[in-house]
C-alpha positions as CSV (number, residue, x, y, z in Angstrom):
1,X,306.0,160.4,9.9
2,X,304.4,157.7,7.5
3,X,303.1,160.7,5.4
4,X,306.0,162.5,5.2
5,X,308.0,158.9,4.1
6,X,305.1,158.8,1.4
7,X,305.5,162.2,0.3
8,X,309.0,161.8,0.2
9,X,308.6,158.6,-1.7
10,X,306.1,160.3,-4.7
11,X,308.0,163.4,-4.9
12,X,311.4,161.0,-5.8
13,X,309.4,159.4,-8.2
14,X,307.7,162.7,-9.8
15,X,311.4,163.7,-10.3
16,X,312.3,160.5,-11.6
17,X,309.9,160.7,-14.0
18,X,311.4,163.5,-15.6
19,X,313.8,161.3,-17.6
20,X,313.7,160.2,-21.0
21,X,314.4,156.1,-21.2
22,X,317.6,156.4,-22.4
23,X,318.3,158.4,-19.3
24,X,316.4,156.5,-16.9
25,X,318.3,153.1,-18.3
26,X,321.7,155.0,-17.7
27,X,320.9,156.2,-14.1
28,X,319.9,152.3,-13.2
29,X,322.6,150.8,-15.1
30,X,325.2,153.0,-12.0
31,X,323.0,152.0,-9.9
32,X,322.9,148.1,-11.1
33,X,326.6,148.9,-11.1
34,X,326.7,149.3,-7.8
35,X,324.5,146.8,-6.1
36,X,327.2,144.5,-8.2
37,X,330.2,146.3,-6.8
38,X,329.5,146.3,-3.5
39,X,328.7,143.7,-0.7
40,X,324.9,144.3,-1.0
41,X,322.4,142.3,-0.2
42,X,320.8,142.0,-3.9
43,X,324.0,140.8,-4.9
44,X,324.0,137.8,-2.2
45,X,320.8,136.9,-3.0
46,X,321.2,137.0,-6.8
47,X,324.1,134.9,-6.4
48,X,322.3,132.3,-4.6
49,X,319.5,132.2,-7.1
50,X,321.5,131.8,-9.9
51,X,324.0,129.0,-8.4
52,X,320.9,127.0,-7.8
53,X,318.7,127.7,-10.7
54,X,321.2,128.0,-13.6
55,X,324.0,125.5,-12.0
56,X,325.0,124.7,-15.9
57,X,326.8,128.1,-16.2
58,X,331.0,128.4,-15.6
59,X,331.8,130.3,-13.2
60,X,333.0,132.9,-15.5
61,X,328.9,132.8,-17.2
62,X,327.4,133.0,-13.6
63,X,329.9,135.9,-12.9
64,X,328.5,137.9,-16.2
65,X,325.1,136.9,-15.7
66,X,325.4,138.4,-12.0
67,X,326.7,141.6,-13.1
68,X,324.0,142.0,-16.1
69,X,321.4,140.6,-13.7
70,X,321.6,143.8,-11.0
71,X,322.3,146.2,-14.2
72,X,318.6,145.1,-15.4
73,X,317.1,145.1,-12.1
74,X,318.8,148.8,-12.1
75,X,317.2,149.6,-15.4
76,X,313.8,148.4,-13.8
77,X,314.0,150.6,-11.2
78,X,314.6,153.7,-13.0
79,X,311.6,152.4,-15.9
80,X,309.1,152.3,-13.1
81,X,308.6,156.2,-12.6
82,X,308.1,156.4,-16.4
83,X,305.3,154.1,-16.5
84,X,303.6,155.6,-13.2
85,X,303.9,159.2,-14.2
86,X,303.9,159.5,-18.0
87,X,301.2,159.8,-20.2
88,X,299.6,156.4,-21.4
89,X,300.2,157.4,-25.2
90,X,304.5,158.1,-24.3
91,X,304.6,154.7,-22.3
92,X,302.3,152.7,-25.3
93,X,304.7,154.4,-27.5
94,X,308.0,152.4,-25.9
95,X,306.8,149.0,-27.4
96,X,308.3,148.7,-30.9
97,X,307.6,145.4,-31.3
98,X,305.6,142.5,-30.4
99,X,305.5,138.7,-31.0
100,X,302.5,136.4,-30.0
101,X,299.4,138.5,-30.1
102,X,297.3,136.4,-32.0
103,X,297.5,133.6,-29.3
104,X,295.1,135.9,-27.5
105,X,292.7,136.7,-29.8
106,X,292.7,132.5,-31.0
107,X,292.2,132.1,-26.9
108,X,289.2,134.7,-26.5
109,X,287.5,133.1,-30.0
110,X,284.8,131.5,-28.2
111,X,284.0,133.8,-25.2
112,X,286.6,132.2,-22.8
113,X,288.1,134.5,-20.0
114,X,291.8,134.6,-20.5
115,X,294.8,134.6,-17.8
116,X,297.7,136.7,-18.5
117,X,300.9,135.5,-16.2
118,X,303.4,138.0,-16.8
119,X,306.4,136.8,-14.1
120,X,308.8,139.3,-13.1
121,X,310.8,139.4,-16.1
122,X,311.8,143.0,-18.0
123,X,309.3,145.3,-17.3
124,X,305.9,144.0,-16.3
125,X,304.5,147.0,-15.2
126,X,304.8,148.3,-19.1
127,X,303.1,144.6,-20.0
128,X,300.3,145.2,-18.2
129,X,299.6,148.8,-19.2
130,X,299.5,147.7,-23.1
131,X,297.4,145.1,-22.4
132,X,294.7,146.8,-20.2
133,X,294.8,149.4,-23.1
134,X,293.2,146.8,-25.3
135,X,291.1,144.7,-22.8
136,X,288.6,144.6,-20.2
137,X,291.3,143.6,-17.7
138,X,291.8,143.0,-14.1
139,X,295.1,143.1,-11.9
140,X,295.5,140.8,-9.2
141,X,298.0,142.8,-6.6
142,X,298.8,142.9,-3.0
143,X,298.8,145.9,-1.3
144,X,301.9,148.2,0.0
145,X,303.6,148.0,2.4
146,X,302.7,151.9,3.0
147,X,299.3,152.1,3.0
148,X,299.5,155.7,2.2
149,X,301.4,154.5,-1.3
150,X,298.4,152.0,-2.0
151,X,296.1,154.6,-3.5
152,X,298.3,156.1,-5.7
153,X,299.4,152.8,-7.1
154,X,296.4,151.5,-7.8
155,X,295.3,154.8,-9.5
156,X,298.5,155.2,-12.3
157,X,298.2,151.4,-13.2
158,X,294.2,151.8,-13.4
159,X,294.2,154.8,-15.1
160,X,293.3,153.1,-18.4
161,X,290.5,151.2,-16.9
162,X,292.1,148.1,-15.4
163,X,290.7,147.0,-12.4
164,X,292.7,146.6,-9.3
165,X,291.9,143.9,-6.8
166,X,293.4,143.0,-4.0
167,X,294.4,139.2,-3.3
168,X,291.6,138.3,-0.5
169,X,288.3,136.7,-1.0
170,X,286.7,139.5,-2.4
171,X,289.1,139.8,-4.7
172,X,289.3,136.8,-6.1
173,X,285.4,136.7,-6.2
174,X,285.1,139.9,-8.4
175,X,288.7,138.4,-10.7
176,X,286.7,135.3,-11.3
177,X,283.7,137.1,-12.3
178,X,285.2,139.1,-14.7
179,X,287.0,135.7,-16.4
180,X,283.5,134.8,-16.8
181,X,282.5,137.3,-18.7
182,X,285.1,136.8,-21.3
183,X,287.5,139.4,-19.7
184,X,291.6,139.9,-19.1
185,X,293.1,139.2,-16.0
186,X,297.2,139.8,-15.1
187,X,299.1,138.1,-12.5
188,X,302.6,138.3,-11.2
189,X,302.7,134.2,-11.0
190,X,306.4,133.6,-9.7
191,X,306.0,135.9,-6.1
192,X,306.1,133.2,-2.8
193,X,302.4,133.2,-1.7
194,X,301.0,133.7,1.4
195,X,297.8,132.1,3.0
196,X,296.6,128.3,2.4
197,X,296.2,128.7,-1.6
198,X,300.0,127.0,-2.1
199,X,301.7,124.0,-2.9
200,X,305.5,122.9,-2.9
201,X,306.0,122.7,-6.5
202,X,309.6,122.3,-8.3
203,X,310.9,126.1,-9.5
204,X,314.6,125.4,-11.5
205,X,314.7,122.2,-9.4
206,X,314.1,123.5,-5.9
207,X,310.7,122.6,-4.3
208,X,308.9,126.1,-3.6
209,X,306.1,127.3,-2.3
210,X,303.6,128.3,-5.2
211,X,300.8,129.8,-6.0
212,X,297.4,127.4,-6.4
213,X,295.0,130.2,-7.3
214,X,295.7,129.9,-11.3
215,X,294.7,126.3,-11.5
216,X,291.3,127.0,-9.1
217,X,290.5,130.1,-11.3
218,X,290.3,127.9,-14.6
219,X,288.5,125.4,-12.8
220,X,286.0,127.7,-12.0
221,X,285.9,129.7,-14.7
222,X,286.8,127.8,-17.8
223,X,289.4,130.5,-18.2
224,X,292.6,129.6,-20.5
225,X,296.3,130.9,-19.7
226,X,299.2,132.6,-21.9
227,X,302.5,133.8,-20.8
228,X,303.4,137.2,-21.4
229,X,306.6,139.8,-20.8
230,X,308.1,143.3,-21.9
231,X,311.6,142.5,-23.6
232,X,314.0,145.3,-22.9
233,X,315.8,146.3,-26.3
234,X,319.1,146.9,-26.6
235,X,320.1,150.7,-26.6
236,X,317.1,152.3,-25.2
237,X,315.2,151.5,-28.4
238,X,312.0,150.1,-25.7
239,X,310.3,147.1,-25.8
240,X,308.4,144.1,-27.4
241,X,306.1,142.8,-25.9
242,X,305.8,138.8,-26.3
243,X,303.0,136.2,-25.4
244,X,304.3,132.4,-25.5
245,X,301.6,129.2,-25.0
246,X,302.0,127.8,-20.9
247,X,302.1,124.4,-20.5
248,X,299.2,121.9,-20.5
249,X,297.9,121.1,-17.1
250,X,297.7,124.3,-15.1
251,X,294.4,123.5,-14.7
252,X,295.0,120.0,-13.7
253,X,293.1,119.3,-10.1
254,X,296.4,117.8,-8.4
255,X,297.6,121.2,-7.2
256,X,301.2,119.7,-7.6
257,X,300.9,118.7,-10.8
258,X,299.4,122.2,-11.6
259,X,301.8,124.1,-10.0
260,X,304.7,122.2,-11.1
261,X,303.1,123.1,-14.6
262,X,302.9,126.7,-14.4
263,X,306.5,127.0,-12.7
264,X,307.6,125.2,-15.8
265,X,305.8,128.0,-18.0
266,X,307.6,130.6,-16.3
267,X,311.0,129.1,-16.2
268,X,310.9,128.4,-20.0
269,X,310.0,132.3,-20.4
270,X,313.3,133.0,-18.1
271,X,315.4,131.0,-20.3
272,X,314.9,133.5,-23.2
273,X,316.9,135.7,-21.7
274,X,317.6,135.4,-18.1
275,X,319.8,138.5,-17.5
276,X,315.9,140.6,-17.2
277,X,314.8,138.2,-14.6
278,X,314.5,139.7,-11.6
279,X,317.2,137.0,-9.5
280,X,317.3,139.8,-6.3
281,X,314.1,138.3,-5.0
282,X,314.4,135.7,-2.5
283,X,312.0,133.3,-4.4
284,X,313.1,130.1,-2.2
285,X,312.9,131.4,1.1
286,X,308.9,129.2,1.6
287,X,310.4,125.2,1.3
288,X,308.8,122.0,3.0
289,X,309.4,122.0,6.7
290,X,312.5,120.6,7.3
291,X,314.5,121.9,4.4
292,X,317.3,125.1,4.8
293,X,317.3,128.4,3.9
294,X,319.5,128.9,1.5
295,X,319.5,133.0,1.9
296,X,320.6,131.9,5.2
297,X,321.9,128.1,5.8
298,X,321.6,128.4,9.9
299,X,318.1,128.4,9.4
300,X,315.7,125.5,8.8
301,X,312.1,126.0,7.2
C-alpha cells in the first residue's frame, strides 16, 4: 500500500510537471481559490496567523491578504513539480532578476562558511536550486513523511551537487564541516523544531518555539548569515531572487536573544510582501507550557 501511495504520489507530479509556469500558476490560483472558498482547514489556520501576526490590517486588508495568501500557497504547489522534474537549465532560466548577490560574495571574502536562511516565503525550493548551482552547498532537511518519497526528494534537489543531510547528529556534524571549509549551507529557519535544540523566542509578537541550531553553528564554525527568497513576479514572468543582511546577534550565546534575532530577520523578509508567505502552516502550535493553542483554544500547551 505505501508503494502504491508513492507511486501514485510521483506519477501526479510527473504529470504535473508537464505544465509551463504560466499554467502551473493558473491551475494553483483555482486551487488557492478554493482552499479560500470553502471551509478548509488552510483557510482557518491562515486566518489565525494573520489576526495575530499582522493585527494592524482592517478587516477588509486581512480579508484580501487571506484570499491572495491561499492563491500563492496555490501557485506554490503547482511550482513544485516544475522544479523537481524539469531540467536545471528551464528552472535556472525562471529567475529574471536578482537583488543582493554581492552580500555573498563580500560575506565568503575571507574564507568564512556562509548560512543561507531562506524561510518559507515564494518559492524556496527554486532559491535553493540557483544557489547550489553556484556553490559548494548543503541542505539541511527533514525527512518525509513517506519514506519511500525520501529518496526521490533528495535526488531532484541534489541533482546539481547539493548535499542533503538530514537534521540528526550526523547531520549537523557533516553541515558544520562543510561551513568550515568555506562552503554554502540552506535552511528553512521559520519551521517549529523538534528535539532540545529550541528556545521560546518572540515570532510577530507571539513567543514560539525556535530553532537554536543557527546560532550554535556560527559559534562553532565562525560561519556568517544572509537572508534569501524567490519573489514571484507578476504574470508568470518567474522570479528574482533576493538576499537581505539578518540581524546582528544570531550568533549571540543567550539562545533567546539569538533566536529572537533571527525571527526578527525573517519577519522583516515577510513584510516585503506577505501575500507569498506561506500563513497555512501552524507556526504557533509549540508555546511555553501553560499558554493556548490558538489553532484550537480548548487546548493548553
Amino acid at each position: 500500500m505505501r508503494k502504491f501511495k508513492y507511486y501514485t504520489v510521483a506519477g501526479l507530479l510527473r504529470i504535473a510537471s508537464w505544465l509551463s509556469l504560466a499554467n502551473a500558476q493558473r491551475v494553483g490560483k483555482l486551487v488557492g481559490w478554493l482552499l479560500w472558498k470553502l471551509p478548509t482547514q488552510p483557510r482557518s489556520v491562515t486566518e489565525t496567523n494573520l489576526s495575530i501576526c499582522l493585527p494592524e490590517l482592517s478587516d477588509d486588508e486581512r480579508s484580501a491578504m487571506l484570499k491572495e495568501s491561499l492563491r500563492h500557497t496555490g501557485m506554490t504547489m503547482f511550482e513544485i513539480p516544475l522544479m523537481w522534474e524539469w531540467s536545471v537549465d528551464d528552472c535556472l532560466a525562471l529567475v529574471q532578476e536578482t537583488q543582493g548577490l554581492e552580500l555573498i560574495d563580500e560575506a565568503m571574502a575571507d574564507g568564512s562558511g556562509l548560512i543561507l536562511l531562506a524561510p518559507h516565503l515564494g518559492n524556496w525550493e527554486l532559491a535553493g536550486l540557483f544557489f547550489s548551482s553556484r556553490y559548494k552547498m548543503a541542505a539541511l532537511y527533514s525527512p518525509p513523511n513517506m519514506p519511500e518519497f525520501e529518496d526521490y526528494m533528495v535526488q531532484v534537489r541534489g541533482r546539481l551537487g547539493s548535499e542533503l543531510v538530514r537534521g540528526d547528529r550526523r547531520g549537523l556534524a557533516r553541515l558544520a564541516s562543510i561551513l568550515r571549509e568555506g562552503g554554502v549551507a540552506g535552511i528553512l529557519p521559520d519551521q517549529s523544531p523538534r528535539g532540545k535544540g529550541n528556545a521560546f523566542a518572540p515570532f510577530f509578537g507571539m513567543e514560539v518555539k525556535t530553532m537554536t541550531l543557527v546560532s550554535k553553528l556560527m559559534q562553532r564554525t565562525g560561519a556568517k548569515v544572509l537572508m534569501t527568497y524567490a519573489e514571484r513576479l507578476e504574470n508568470a514572468r518567474g522570479f528574482r531572487i533576493i538576499v537581505r543582511p539578518a540581524e546582528r546577534g544570531l550568533d549571540n550565546k543567550d539562545v533567546v536573544a539569538a533566536t529572537t534575532a533571527m525571527n526578527h530577520s525573517i519577519e522583516s523578509c515577510i513584510r516585503e510582501i506577505p501575500g507569498q508567505y506561506q500563513w497555512e502552516y501552524k507556526r504557533m502550535r509549540h508555546r511555553p507550557p501553560g499558554e493556548i493553542n490558538p489553532y484550537n483554544p480548548d487546548r493548553v500547551c
